[in-house]
C-alpha positions as CSV (number, residue, x, y, z in Angstrom):
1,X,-10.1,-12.3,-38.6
2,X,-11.7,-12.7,-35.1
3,X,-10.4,-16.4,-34.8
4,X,-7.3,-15.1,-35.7
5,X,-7.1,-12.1,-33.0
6,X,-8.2,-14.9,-30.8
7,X,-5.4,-17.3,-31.2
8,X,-2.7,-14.1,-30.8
9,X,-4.3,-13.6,-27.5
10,X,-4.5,-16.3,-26.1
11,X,-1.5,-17.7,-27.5
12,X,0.9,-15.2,-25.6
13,X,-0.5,-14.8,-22.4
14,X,0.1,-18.1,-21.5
15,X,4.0,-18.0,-22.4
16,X,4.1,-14.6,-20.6
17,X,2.3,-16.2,-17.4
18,X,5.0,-18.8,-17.6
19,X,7.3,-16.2,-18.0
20,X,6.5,-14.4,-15.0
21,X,6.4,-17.0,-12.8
22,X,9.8,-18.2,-13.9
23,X,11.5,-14.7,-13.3
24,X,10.2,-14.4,-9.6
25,X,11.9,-17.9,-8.2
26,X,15.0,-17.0,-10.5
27,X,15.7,-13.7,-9.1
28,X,16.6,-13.9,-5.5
29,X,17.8,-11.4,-3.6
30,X,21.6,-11.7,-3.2
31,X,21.8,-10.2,0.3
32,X,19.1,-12.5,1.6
33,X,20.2,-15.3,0.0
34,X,23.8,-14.5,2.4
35,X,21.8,-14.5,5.1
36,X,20.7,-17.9,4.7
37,X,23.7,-19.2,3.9
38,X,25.7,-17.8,7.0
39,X,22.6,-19.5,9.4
40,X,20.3,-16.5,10.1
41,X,16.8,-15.5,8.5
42,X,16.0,-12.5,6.9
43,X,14.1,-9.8,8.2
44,X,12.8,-6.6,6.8
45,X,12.0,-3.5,8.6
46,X,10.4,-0.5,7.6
47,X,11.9,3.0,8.2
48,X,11.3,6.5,7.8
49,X,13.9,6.2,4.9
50,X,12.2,3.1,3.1
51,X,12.8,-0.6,3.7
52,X,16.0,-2.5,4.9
53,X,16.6,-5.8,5.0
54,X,18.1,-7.5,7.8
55,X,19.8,-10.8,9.3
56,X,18.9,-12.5,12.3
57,X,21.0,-15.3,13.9
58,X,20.3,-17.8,15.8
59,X,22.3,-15.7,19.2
60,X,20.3,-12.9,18.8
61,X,22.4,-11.0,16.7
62,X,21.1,-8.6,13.5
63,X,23.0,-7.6,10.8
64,X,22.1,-4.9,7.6
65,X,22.4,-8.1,5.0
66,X,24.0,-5.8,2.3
67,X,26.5,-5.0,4.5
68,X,27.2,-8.3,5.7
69,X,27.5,-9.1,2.1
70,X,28.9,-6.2,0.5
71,X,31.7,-5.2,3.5
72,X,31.9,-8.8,5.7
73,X,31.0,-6.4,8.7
74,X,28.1,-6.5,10.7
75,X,25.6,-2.9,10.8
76,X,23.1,-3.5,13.5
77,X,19.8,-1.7,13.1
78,X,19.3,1.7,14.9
79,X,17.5,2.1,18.3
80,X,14.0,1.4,17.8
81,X,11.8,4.2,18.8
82,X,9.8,4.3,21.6
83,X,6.0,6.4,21.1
């Protein structure tokens, strides 16, 4: 019996390491991946409402990447505030 619970546990936490690893390179962010492929680098910034994600170019322009990918338009972050 204890050779037995020993093989089931060892057996499957291996497959779901592998498993693991696998799902974080194959899930990339869609809006980020945009970014890249227009030339500019992701960026995020946190807010008082959460995180955003942004796209910087290379002539200094940034971009909200969802909306550059969801509405082809460009949504510059707001005003940073000054303390």
């Amino acid at each position: 019996m204890g050779v037995v619970l020993k093989y089931v546990l060892t057996s499957g936490s291996a497959h779901a390491a592998g498993y693991c690893d696998y799902a974080r390179l194959a899930l990339a962010n869609p809006a980020a991946v945009n970014c890249a492929e227009k030339g500019g680098a992701s960026e995020v910034r946190s807010g008082a409402g959460g995180q955003t994600g942004y796209c910087r170019f290379p002539d200094g322009q940034i971009c909200e990447e969802w909306a550059l990918l969801r509405d082809k338009r460009c949504v510059p972050p707001p005003p940073e505030k000054k303390p």
